[in-house]
Phi, psi and omega in degrees: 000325168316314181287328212266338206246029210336092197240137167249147205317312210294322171306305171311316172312313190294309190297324174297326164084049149229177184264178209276320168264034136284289222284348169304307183302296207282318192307293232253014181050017178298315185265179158259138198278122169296166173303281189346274189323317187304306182302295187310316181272005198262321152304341205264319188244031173016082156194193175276162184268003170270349164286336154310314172303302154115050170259026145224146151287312185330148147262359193300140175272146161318169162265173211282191196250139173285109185262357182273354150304000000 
C-alpha cells in the first residue's frame, strides 16, 4: 500500500514517529507489526487491518466502532 500511495518507507516511518529502519524491519518481516501500528496504518490508508494482513481483497475499512454503548 506505500508503494500504491507512492510513499517512500522514511515518510511512512515519519507518520509513525519511528525511524525508516523500523519501519523497514515490518515491511520485510525480521519484525512482527505490534497492534498499534497496525491500527495506526489501517487508519492512515482507510482500510482494514485484515487487508493489511492479506486476510482479505477488500480494502473496504470496517466502520468504527460505537464505543458509547
Amino acid at each position: 500500500m506505500r508503494e500504491d500511495h507512492d510513499l517512500n518507507q522514511t515518510e511512512v516511518a515519519r507518520i509513525l514517529g519511528m525511524s525508516q529502519t523500523g519501519y523497514s524491519k515490518y515491511e520485510t518481516g525480521e519484525n512482527d507489526l505490534p497492534t498499534d501500528v497496525l491500527i495506526r496504518l489501517a487508519a492512515f490508508y482507510h482500510t482494514s487491518i485484515d487487508y493489511l494482513l492479506g486476510r482479505t481483497d477488500d480494502p473496504t475499512p470496517y466502520p468504527p466502532s460505537d464505543d458509547s454503548k
